[in-house]
N, C-alpha and C positions, 0 to 999 in steps of 0.2 A: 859583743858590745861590753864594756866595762861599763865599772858601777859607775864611774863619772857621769860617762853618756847615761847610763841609766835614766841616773835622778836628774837630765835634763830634760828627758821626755814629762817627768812629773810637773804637775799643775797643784796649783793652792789657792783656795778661797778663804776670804776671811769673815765670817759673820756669822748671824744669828743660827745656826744646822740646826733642822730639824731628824732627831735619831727617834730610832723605834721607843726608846727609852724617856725623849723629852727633849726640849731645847739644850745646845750646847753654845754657849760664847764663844769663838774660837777658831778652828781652823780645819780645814778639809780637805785631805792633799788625794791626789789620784793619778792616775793615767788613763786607760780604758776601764777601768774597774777602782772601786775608790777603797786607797789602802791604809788610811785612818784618818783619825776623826781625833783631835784634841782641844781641851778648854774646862771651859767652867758650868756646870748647871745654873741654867738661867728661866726666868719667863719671858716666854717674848718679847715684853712691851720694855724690858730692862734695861734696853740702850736705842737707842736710835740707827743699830747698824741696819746692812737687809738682812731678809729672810733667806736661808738657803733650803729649799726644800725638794723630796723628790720628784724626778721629771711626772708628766700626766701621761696615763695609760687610758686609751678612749677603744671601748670595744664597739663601736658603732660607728664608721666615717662612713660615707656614702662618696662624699665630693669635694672639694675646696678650692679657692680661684681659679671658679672658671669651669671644671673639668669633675665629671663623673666617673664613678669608677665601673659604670658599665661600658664606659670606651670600651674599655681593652687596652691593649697598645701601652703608653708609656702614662698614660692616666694613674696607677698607682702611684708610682712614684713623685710623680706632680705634686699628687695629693698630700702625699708624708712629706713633701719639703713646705704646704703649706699650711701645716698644722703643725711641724716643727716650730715653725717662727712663732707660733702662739704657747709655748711649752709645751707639746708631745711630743715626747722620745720613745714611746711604743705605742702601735696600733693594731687593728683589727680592720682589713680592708671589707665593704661590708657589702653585699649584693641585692639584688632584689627580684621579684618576682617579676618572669621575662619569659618567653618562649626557649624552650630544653638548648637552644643552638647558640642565645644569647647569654644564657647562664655561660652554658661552657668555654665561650671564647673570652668571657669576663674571668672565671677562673683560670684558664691557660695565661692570662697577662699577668693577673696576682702570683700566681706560684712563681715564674719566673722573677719576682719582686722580692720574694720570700729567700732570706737567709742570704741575699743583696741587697744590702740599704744603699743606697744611694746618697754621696758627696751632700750635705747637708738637709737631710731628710730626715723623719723617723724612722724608726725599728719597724715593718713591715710584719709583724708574728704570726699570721694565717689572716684565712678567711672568715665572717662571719656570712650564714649564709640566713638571709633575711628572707623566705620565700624560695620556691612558690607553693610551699609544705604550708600552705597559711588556711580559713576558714574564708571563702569567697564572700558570706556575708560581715567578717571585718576588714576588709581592703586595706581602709586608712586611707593613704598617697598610694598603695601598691599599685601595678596594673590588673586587669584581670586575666590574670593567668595561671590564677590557684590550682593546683593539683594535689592528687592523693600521692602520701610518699610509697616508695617499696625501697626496701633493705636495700636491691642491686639498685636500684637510680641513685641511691646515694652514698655508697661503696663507688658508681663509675666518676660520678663528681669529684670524690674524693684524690681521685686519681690524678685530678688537673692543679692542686693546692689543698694546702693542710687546713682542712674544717675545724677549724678550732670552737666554733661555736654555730649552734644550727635550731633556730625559730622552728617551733613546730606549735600546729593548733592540735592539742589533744585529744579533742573530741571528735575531730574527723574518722570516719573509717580506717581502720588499720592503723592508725595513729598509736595509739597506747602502748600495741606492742612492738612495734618498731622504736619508737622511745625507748624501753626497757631494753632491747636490744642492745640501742647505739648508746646511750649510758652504760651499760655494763662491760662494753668496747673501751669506756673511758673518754666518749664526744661528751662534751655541754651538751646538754640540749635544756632550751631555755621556750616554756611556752609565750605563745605571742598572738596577734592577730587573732585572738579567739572569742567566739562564739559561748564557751563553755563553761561550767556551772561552777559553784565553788565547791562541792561532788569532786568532779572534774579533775578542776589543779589539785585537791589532796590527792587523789588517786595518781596522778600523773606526780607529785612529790612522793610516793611512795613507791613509785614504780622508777623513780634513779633522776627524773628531770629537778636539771639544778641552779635554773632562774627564771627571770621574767624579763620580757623583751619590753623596754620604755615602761615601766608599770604605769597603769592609770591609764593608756593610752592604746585603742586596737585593742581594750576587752571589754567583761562586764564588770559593769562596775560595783562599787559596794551598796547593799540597801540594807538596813535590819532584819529586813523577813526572807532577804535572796543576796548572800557577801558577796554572788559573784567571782568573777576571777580573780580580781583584785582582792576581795576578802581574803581568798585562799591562801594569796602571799602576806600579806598582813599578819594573818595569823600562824603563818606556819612557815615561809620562805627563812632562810640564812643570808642570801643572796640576790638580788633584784638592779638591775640596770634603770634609772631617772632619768631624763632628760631637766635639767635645772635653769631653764631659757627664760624661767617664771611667765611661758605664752602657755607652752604644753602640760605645767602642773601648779595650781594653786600656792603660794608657798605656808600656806595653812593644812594644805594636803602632803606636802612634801614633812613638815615637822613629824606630820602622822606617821610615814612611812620612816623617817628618822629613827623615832623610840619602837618600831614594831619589828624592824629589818636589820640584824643585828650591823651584816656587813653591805648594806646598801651602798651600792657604788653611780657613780654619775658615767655619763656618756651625751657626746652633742647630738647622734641624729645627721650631723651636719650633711648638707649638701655640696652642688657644685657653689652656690651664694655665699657661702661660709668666704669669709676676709674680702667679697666684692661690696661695688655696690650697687644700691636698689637698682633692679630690673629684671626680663627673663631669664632664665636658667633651665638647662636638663637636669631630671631626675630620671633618669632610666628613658624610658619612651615619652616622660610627662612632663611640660610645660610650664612651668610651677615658679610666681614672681614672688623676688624681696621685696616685701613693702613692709612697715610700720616694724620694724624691728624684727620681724620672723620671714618666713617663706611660708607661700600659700598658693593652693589650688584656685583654679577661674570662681568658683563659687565660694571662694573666702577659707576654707577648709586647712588647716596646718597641711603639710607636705615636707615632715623633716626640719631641720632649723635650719641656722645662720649659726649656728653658736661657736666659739672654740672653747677650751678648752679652761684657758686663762681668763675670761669672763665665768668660766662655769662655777672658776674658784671666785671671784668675787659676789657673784649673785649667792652663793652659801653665804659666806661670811655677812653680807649685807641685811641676810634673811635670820642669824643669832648668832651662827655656827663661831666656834674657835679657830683659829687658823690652823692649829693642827688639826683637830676634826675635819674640817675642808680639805685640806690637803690626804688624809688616809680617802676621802670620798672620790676624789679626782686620782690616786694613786694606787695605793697600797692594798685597799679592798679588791680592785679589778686584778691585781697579780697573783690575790691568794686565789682568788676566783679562777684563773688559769692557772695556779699552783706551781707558781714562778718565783720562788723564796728568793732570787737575787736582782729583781728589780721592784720598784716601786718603794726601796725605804734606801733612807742613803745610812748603811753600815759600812766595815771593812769586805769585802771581797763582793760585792755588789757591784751589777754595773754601774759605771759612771754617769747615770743617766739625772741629769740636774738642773735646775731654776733656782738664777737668783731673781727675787724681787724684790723693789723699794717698798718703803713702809705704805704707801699709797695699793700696792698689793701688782703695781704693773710691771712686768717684764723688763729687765736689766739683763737677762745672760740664761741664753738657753746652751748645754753638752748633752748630746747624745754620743753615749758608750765613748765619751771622753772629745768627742770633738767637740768643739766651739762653734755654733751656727750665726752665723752670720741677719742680724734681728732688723729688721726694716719693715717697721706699720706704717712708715711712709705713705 
């Protein structure tokens, strides 16, 4: 190919880019990978162009229009073409506590998804495995089918798709040091669904565990004389996953965790309800209806969100945040978190993974690793 054809494959945007360094006025030219970035330093509010900022990395999808990801079957993928349309250009497909044969046949659908993105979808980057390594007395939405982990049950797991990230209650039997294990392997392991003391998460942060699963939610929570699980990340976490739907976390709770969590990253939760509307929906084996803005269990109970991704950045902003602060929350903090230096910030040799938005903060133009997806909220 000549350089002619080259620089026709190249694309160019023009507005407000958000760089690791700061707004740029200007111009952002790419192909699959974005190959500069020129203009002028500005502050956002400096013109009336849009905002161009990095695509959303959500390390927690469960589901979206329609479809769970414990199908199986061609359910991943579904799911990343409908959380692309909402700006996600990388995900974490994310599972749930299920009987050992359910697990696995969800994981065999995922890996074969992984390292194939699919014709206007997101980036598929592993599995996050939500259960069934949980504390039976915090379920949440899960079903009950909590078990104790062991090293080989989750080395064979492993085997069906890349665990990128893996929920564990660290106060279960055997727990602690199976944690230090697969930490020092170089898995996340992020506790969650726990039962356990705020003892507990420092022990378990000193022993390699390196987040929290939905903070605030499926543990104990903070009190002055017992912090809890939640204390423990408060006071000691780098990194912690929020759900920002403003159903799941107070946003006076959410500030807290702001200034205490250096790199606090957002996540939807979402389920199969996420871009439908109100009515039932699968969460795994559970029944669980949109109603009043969230998704909920027969007894009223949260059961996961509705949320995507692109509201998650508006409810920050709406709640004090900077647009660029929201944007590293919904971005750039989850990549460091997977320790993925070429996505989530839009530099040179970065994937091209990018949102534009109008000043009202709504979706104009989703690229995933340089395609153009095709945007219908229709």
């Amino acid at each position: 190919m000549n350089q002619q054809a080259k620089q026709q494959l190249y694309q160019q945007l023009r507005g407000n880019v958000l760089t690791p360094a700061g707004w740029i006025a200007g111009t952002l030219d790419f192909d699959t990978r974005i190959r500069a970035i020129a203009g002028v330093e500005v502050d956002s509010e400096a013109n009336d162009d849009d905002f161009i900022i990095p695509g959303f990395i959500d390390l927690h999808v469960h589901g979206g229009g329609g479809r769970d990801m414990m199908e199986g079957g061609d359910a991943a993928d579904a799911i990343a073409a409908v959380h692309a349309q909402h700006g996600t250009t990388s995900m974490l497909a994310t599972t749930m506590t299920a009987p050992h044969e359910e697990i696995v046949a969800a994981l065999i659908a995922i890996g074969k998804t992984v390292g194939h993105r699919r014709h206007g979808a997101a980036r598929v980057l592993g599995a996050h495995l939500e259960g069934p390594y949980i504390n039976a007395g915090k379920l949440g939405a899960q079903p009950d089918y909590a078990a104790n982990a062991t090293l080989a049950a989750v080395q064979q797991l492993a085997t069906h798709a890349p665990l990128a990230v893996i929920t564990i209650a660290p106060e279960v039997d055997g727990h602690m040091d199976l944690l230090r294990t697969l930490s020092a392997s170089g898995m996340r392991v992020q506790i969650g669904h726990s039962e356990g003391s705020y003892e507990d998460g420092l022990l378990a942060l000193q022993n390699g565990a390196s987040g929290f699963t939905h903070l605030f939610n499926a543990m104990t929570g903070l009190h002055h004389r017992a912090p809890g699980m939640a204390g423990a990340a408060l006071a000691h976490a780098e990194f912690a996953e929020l759900i920002p739907d403003l159903l799941h976390v107070h946003p006076g709770a959410i500030k807290v965790a702001l200034r205490a969590i250096p790199k606090l990253y957002c996540v939807t939760d979402s389920t199969a309800a996420s871009g439908m509307p109100d009515g039932p929906y699968m969460l795994g084996r559970t029944t669980v209806h949109k109603c009043l803005g969230g998704v909920r269990m027969a007894d009223g109970a949260l059961a996961g969100s509705a949320l995507t991704m692109d509201q998650a950045l508006r409810n920050l902003v709406s709640i004090g945040l900077e647009l660029a602060d929201a944007s590293r929350r919904v971005s750039t903090n989850a990549a460091d978190y997977l320790g993925l230096p070429d996505r989530g910030r839009l530099s040179a040799g970065s994937h091209a993974d990018i949102v534009v938005l109008d000043r009202a903060l709504h979706i104009k133009a989703v690229y995933v690793e340089g395609e153009k997806i095709v945007v219908d909220h229709a």
